[in-house]
C-alpha positions in Angstrom: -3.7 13.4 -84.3 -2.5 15.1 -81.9 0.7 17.3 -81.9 3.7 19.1 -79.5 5.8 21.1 -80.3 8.7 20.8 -77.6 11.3 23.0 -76.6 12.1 22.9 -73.4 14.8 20.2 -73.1 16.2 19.2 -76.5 14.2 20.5 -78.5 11.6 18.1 -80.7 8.8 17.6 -82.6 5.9 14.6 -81.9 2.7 13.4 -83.3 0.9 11.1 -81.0 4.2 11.2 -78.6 6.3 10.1 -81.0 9.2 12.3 -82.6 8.9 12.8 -86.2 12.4 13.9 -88.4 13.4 17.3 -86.9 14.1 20.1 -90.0 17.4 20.4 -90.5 19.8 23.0 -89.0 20.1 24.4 -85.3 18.3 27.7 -87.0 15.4 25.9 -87.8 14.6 26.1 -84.0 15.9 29.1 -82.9 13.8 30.8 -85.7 10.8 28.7 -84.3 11.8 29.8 -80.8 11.5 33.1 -81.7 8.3 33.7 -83.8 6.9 31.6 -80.7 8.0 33.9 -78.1 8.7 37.3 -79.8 6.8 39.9 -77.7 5.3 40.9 -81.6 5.2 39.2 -84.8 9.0 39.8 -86.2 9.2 40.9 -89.7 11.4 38.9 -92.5 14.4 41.8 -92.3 14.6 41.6 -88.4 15.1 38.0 -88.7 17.3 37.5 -91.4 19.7 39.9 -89.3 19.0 38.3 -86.4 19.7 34.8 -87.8 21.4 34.4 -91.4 23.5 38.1 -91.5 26.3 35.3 -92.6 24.4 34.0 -95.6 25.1 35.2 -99.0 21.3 35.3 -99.6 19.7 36.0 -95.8 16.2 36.3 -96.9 16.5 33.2 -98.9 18.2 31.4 -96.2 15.3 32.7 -94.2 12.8 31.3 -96.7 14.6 27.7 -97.2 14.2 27.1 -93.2 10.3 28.5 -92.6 9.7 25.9 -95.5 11.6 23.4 -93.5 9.9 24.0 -90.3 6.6 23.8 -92.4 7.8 20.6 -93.9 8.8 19.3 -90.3 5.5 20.4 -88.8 3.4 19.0 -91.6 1.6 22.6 -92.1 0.3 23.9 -95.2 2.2 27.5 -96.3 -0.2 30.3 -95.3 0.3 28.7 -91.3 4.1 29.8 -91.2 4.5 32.9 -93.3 3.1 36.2 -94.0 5.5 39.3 -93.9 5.7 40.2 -90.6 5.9 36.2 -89.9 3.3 34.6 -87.9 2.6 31.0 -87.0 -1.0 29.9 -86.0 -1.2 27.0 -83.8 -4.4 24.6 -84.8 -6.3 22.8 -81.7 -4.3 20.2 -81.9 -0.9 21.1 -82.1 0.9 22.7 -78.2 3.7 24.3 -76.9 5.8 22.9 -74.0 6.8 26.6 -73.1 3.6 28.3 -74.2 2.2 26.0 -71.8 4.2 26.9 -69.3 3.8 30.5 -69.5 0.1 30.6 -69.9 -0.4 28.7 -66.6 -0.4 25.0 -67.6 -2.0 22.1 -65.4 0.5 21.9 -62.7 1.2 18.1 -63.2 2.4 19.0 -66.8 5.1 21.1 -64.3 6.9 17.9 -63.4 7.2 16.7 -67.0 9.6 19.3 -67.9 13.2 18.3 -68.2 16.0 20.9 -69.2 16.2 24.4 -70.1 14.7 26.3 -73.5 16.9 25.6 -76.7 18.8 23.2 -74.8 22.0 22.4 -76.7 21.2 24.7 -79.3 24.2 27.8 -79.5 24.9 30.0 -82.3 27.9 31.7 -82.1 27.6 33.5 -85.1 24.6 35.7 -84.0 25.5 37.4 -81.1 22.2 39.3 -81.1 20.2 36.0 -81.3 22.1 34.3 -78.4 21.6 37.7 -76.0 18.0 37.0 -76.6 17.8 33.4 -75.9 20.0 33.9 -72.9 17.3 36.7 -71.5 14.3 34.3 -72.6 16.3 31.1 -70.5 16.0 33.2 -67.6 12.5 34.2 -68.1 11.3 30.5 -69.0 13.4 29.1 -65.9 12.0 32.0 -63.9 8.1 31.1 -64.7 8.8 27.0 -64.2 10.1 27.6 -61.0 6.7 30.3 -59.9 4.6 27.4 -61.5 6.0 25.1 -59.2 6.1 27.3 -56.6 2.5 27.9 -56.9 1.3 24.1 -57.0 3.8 23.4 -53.7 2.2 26.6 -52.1 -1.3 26.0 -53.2 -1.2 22.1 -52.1 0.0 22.8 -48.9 -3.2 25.2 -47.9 -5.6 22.3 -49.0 -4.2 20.0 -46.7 -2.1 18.0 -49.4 1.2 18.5 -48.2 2.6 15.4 -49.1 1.6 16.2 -52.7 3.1 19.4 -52.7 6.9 18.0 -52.2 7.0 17.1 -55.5 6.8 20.4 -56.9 8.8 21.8 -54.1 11.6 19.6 -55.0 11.7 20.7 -58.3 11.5 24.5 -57.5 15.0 23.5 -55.4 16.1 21.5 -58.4 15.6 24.8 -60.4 17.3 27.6 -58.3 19.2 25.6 -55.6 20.3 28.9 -54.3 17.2 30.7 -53.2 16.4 29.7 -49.3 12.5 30.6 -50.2 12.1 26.9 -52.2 14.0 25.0 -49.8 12.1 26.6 -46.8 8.6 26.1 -49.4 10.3 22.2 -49.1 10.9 21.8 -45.2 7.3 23.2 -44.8 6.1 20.7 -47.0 8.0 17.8 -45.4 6.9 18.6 -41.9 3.6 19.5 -42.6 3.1 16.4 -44.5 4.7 14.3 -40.7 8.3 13.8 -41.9 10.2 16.1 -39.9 13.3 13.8 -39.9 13.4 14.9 -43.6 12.5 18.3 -43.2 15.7 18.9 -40.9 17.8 17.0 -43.3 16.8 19.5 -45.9 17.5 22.4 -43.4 21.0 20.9 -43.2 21.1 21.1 -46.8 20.7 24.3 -47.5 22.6 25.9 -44.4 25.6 24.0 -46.1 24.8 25.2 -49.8 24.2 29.0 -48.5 27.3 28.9 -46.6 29.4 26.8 -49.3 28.4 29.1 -52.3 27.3 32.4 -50.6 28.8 32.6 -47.9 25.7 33.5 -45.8 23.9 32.1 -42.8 20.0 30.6 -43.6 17.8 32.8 -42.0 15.5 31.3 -38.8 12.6 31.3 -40.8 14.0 27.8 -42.7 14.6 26.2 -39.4 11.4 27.8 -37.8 9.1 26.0 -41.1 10.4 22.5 -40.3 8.5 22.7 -37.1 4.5 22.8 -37.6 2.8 25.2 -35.4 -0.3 23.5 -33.9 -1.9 26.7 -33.2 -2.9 27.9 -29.2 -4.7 25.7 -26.6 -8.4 26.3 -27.4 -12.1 25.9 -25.4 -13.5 22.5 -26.2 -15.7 24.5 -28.3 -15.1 27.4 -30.3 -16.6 30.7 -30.1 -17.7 33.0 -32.4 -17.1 36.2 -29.9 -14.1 34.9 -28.9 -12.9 34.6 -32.1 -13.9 37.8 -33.3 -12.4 39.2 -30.1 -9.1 37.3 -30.5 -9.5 38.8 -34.4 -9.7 42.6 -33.3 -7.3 42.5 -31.2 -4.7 40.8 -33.8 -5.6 43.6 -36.1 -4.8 46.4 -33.5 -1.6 44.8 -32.1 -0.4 44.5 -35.9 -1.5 47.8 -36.9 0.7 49.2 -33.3 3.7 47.5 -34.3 3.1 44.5 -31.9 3.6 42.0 -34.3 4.5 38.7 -32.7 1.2 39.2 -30.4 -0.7 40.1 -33.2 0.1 37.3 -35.1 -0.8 34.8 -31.7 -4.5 36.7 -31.2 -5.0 36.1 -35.5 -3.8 32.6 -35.1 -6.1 32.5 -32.2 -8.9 33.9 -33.8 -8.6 31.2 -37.2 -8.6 28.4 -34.9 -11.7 29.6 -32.9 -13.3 30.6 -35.9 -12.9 27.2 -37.6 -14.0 25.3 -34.4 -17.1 27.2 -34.3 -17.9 27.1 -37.9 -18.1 30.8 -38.6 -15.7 30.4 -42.3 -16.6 33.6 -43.1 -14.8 35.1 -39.7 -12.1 32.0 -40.3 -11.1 33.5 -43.9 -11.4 37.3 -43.1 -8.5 35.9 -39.6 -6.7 34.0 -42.5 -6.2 37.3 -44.9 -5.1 39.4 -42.5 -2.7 36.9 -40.4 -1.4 36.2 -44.0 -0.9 40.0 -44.9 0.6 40.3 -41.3 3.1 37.4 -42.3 3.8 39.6 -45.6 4.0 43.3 -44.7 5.1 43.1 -41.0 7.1 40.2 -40.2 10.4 40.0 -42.4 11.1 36.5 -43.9 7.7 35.3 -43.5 6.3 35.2 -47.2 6.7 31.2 -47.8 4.4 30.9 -44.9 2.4 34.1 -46.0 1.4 33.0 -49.1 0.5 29.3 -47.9 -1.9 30.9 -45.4 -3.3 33.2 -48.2 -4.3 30.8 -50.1 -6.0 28.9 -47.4 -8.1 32.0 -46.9 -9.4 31.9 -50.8 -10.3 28.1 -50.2 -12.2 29.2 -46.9 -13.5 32.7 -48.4 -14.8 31.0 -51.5 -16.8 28.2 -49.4 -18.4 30.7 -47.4 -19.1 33.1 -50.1 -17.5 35.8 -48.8 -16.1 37.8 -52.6 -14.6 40.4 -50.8 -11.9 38.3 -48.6 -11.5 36.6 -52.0 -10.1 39.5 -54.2 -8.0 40.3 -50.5 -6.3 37.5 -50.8 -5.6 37.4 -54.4 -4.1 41.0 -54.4 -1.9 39.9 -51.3 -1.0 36.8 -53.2 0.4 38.8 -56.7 1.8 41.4 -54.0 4.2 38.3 -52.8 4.7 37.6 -56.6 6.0 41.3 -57.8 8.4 41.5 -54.5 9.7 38.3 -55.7 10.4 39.5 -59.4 7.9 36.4 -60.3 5.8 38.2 -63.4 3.7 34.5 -64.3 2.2 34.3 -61.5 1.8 38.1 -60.0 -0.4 38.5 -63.7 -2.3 35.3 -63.0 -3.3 36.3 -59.4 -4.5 40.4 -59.9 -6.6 39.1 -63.0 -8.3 36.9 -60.7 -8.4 39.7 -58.1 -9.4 42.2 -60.9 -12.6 39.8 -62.2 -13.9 40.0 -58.7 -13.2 43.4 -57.7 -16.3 45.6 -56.9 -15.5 48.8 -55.0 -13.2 51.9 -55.6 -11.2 50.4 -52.6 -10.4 47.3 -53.8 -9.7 48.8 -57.5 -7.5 51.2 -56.3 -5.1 48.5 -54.4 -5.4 45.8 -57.2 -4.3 48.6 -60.0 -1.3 50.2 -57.5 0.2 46.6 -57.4 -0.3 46.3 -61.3 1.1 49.7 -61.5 4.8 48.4 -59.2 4.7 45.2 -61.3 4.4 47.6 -64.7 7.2 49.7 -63.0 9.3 46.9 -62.6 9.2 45.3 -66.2 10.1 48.7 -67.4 6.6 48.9 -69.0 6.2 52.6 -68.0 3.2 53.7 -69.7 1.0 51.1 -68.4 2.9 52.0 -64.7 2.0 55.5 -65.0 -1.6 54.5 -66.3 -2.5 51.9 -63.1 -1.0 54.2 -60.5 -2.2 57.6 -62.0 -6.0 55.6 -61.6 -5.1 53.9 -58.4 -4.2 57.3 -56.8 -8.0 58.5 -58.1 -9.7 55.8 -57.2 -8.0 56.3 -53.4 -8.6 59.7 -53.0 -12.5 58.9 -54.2 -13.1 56.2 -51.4 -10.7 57.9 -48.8 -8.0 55.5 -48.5 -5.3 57.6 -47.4 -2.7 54.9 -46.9 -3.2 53.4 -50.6 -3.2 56.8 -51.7 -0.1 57.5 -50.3 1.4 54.3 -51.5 0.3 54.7 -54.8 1.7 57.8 -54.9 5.4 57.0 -54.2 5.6 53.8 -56.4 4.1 56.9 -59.2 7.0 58.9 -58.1 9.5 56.6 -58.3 8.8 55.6 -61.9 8.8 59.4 -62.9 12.1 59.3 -60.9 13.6 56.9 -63.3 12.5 58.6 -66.2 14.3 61.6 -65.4 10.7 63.7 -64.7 12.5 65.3 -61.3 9.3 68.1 -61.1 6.7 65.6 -61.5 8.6 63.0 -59.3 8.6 66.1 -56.8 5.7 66.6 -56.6 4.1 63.4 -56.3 6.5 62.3 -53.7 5.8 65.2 -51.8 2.4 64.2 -51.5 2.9 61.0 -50.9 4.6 62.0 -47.6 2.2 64.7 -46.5 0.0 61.8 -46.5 2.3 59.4 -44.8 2.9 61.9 -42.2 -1.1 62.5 -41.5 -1.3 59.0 -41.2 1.2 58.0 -38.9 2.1 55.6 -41.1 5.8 55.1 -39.8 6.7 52.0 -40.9 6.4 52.9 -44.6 8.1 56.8 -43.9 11.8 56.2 -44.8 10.2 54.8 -48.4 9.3 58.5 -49.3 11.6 60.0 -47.5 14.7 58.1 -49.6 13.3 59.3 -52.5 12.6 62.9 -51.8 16.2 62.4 -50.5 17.3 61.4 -54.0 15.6 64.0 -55.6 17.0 67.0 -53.2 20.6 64.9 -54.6 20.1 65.7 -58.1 18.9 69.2 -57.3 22.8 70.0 -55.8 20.6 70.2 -52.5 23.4 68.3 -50.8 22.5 69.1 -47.3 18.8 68.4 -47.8 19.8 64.9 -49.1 22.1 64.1 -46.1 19.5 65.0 -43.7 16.8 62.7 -45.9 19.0 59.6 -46.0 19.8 60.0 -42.6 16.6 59.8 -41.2 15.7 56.8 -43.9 18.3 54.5 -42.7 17.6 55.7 -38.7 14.1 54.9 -39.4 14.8 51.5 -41.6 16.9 50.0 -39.1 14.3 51.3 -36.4 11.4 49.2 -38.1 13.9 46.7 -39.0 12.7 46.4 -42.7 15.7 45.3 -45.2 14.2 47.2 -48.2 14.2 50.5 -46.2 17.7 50.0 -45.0 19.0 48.8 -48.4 17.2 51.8 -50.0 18.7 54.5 -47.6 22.0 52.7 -47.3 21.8 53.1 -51.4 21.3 56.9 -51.3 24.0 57.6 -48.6 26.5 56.0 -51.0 25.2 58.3 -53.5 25.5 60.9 -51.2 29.2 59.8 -50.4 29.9 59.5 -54.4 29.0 63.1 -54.6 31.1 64.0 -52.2 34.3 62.2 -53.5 34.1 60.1 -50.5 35.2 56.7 -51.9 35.9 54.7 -48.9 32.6 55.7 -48.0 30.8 54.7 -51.2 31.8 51.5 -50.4 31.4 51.1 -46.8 27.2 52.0 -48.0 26.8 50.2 -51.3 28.0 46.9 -49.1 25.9 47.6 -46.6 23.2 48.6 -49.0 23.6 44.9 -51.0 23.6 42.6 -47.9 20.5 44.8 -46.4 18.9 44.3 -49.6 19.0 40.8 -50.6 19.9 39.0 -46.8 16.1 37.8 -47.1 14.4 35.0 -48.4 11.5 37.0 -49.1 13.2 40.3 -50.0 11.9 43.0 -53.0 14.2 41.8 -55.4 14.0 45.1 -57.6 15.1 47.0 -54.5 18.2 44.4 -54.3 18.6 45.4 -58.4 18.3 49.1 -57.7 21.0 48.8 -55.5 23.5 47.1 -57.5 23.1 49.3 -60.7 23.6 52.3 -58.3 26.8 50.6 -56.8 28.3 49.4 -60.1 27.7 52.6 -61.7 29.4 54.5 -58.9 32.3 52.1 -58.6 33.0 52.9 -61.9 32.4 56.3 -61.5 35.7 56.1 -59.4 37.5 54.2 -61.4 37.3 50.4 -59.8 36.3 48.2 -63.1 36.5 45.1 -61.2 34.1 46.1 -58.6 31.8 47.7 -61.3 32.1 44.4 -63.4 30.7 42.4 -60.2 28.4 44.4 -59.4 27.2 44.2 -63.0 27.3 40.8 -63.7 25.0 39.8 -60.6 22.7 42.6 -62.1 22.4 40.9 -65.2 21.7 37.6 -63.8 19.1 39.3 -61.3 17.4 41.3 -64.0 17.1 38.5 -66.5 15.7 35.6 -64.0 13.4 38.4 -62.9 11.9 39.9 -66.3 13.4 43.6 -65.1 14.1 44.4 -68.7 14.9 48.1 -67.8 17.6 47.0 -64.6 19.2 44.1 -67.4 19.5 47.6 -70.0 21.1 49.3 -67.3 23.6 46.1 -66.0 24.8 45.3 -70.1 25.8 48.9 -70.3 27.4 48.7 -67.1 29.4 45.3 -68.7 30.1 47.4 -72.2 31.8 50.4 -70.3 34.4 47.7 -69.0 34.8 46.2 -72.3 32.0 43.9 -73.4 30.6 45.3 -76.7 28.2 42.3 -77.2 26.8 43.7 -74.1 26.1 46.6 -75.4 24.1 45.5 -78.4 22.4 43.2 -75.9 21.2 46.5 -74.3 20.0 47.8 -77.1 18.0 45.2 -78.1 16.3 44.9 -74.5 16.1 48.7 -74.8 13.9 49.1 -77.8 10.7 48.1 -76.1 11.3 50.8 -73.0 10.0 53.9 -72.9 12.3 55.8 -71.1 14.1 58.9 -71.8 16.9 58.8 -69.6 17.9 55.2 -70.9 18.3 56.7 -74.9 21.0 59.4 -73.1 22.4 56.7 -71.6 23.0 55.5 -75.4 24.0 58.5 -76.5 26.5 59.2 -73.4 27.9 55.3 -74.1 28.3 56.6 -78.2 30.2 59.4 -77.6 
């Protein structure tokens, strides 16, 4: 007989796919809920606090409803007990959400039909509900990378029509992101219906402008027109397509990017007519890493020719391009705050990964993602080896890279001397290199550092020459992330007017793409509602906050959704508060427990 256990939706239980009597009480499935997705087994105290406080008896309250969930599932006693609780799951018996979250067939995707715990509220545990409102966004968040993923993944094997679908859903899900509509348009035109694709450019330039009040980038209208690639020889050939693949390469690597791109389309093309698929996957990687790195906006297409690379790379046997791709691919994820499916992508890159050099850039885009949860030990643990590995193999550029993302997390934790250091480094390195698209990243947060260390003057000249540079290079995370420190710099300086005038420039820079590094955007609003109410304007804190408590919670930054409920309880939410804390307890951060402390007193 088989078994599902389903909470996504309203919540039920079926045997054979047909509901059997539901145990009684909305707590019966929110305790479910939460032995299912507690990051560790929770122990009998922590959740008769967390769910029957009220009760006269909460541990016997507790014990009535695991034996009514055992009753409901038709389990024998030791499979829903123990002390901490644990449930074990027989082979026949799933998980609708479990399912989800550990990368389900894709077709199971479109079953899904409402959000976790629908309908179920409990008003009398505060703590509970600021959980299951962190886990809704978490949940929603993974659905919509799943379906993301299938869209993306159907569309580089030549199944575009299949992939609308999926794509529709991703729209149905987050109606506000341009990325699924423009995922949709692609899939439309590539599939032949470009009457429908424009319709659903129309769309969402109306939504965007309706409820955001912002333009759609080109990039949407750009996907609803396929791009049949440049007039070829009758016949391929192969030294014409390695030519056309150097020279792509070169032009990207000068900052030529739109004629870079034209000599790697070139070069896919002519590979692929002359049947060299090792030379066509090695053109797809890097025309999709030039889409991603160099050409703002471009991801949705980035990632769809990525994964036409792996298809290519794996038929021609060529591991290397392989375990490119799939680094590139959870690199797209972790910008995008997409956790699912950044982890399923670098373990795929990781069980392929031979050399020091691609070890080293697999583990420095674990290391960001780590960062970015808030998971700081494993951060410091996958950079720290990334940066070794680099140095080993002589890979300046990752070493470099590696080194910044190491400093900024040492940053956040309040280690200024180590974050020094390290940054330092980083842009010696950056410097050597020439590398000057990636300069104002370091120099923003040795910028930030000469801040804290009452080096005023150092820190002006730093941000300065960040946001000169950022606009220069016309990259939104560098501009959002010196725009960020000059209204820091402005803060220190009592200079509210300016404040302001940065932390809005800082927002729109930040978040104005489709394909932008959403924990730059959340950096940016903590900073700004922190300062506003450093200065005494609660409204614009509270606004600030609240769209940093949506942002951190669809995109699992568990230290960013700490920071955004404190902001909330210093203008008068105390559940907020406790929400922080609760989110908190898992982080290993220093600075966050003074944050506590400063909040207490």
């Amino acid at each position: 007989m088989e078994g599902q256990i389903r909470l996504l939706g309203r919540p039920a239980i079926l045997y054979d796919g047909v509901a059997v009597r539901a145990p009684r009480g909305r707590k019966s499935w929110a305790l479910l809920a939460y032995v299912l997705l507690a990051e560790r087994p929770p122990s009998r105290k922590r959740l008769a606090e967390l769910l029957f406080a009220d009760a006269e008896d909460p541990l016997g309250a507790l014990r009535w409803t695991l034996a009514e969930l055992r009753r409901a599932l038709a389990f024998n006693s030791p499979m829903l007990s123990g002390d901490p609780v644990t449930l074990s799951l027989d082979a026949g018996l799933s998980v609708d959400v479990l399912q989800v979250l550990s990368l389900a067939e894709p077709a199971q995707l479109l079953e899904i039909d409402g959000e976790l715990l629908e309908g179920v509220e409990l008003d009398s545990c505060p703590d509970f509900e600021s959980w299951l409102m962190v886990e809704r966004h978490r949940v929603a968040s993974a659905v919509e990378s799943r379906l993301r993923e299938a869209a993306v993944g159907l569309v580089a094997a030549g199944r575009a029509r299949d992939a609308i679908p999926f794509a529709s859903r991703a729209v149905a899900a987050n109606p506000l992101e341009q990325g699924n509509h423009e995922l949709l348009v692609r899939s439309l035109a590539v599939a032949g219906d470009r009457p429908a694709a424009l319709r659903q450019v129309a769309v969402c330039e109306d939504m965007l402008r309706r409820e955001l009040g912002v333009e759609a980038s080109a990039t949407l209208r750009q996907a609803s027109t396929v791009d049949r690639g440049p007039t070829l020889s009758a016949v391929g050939s192969r030294a014409s397509a390695l030519s056309a693949f150097e020279a792509g390469r070169a032009a990207v690597a000068a900052g030529v990017v739109e004629s870079g791109l034209e000599c790697l389309r070139r070069a896919v093309s002519e590979a692929a007519r002359c049947g060299d698929t090792e030379l066509q996957g090695r053109a797809l990687v890097a025309l999709g890493g030039a889409l991603v790195h160099a050409v703002r906006g471009r991801d949705e297409e980035g990632a769809i020719t990525l994964q036409e690379a792996v298809l290519v790379a794996e038929r021609a046997g060529d591991r290397a391009t392989v375990v490119t791709a799939y680094r590139q691919l959870g690199f797209v994820e972790v910008q995008a705050g997409r956790r699912t499916t950044t982890e399923a992508w670098l373990a795929r890159a990781s069980a392929l990964a031979e050399s020091d050099e691609e070890n080293a850039a697999i583990l420095g885009v674990r290391g960001m993602n780590a960062s970015d949860l808030g998971d700081y030990p494993a951060a410091l643990r996958h950079l720290g080896d990334s940066v070794e590995l680099a140095a080993r193999c002589g890979d300046a550029r990752q070493q470099a890279w590696s080194l910044s993302i190491l400093g900024r997390a040492h940053l956040l934790r309040g280690g200024y001397s180590q974050a020094r250091a390290v940054v330092a480094e980083s842009l010696d390195l950056v410097r050597q290199q020439r590398w000057v698209a990636f300069l104002p990243w370091p120099q923003a947060l040795l910028a930030e550092l000469d801040l804290y260390a009452g080096e005023v003057d150092a820190a002006a000249d730093g941000f300065e020459q960040a946001w000169a540079l950022g606009c220069q290079v016309s990259d939104p995370c560098w501009e959002g992330i010196a725009a960020r420190g000059l209204g820091l710099l402005a803060s220190a300086r009592g200079d509210y007017p300016g404040v302001v005038h940065w932390f809005d420039q800082a927002a729109l820079r930040s978040s104005r793409e489709p394909d932008r590094y959403q924990w730059i955007h959340g950096h940016v609003l903590d900073a700004a509602a922190q300062t506003a109410l450093d200065h005494g304007d609660v409204e614009r804190s509270r606004s600030f906050a609240t769209q940093l408590v949506g942002l951190a919670a669809r995109c699992d930054m568990r230290e960013l959704l700490v920071r955004g409920n404190l902001h909330l309880g210093r203008v008068g939410d105390t559940q907020a508060v406790s929400s922080a804390r609760l989110i908190a307890a898992d982080i290993e951060n220093p600075l966050l427990q003074g944050l506590f402390d400063s909040f207490s007193s």
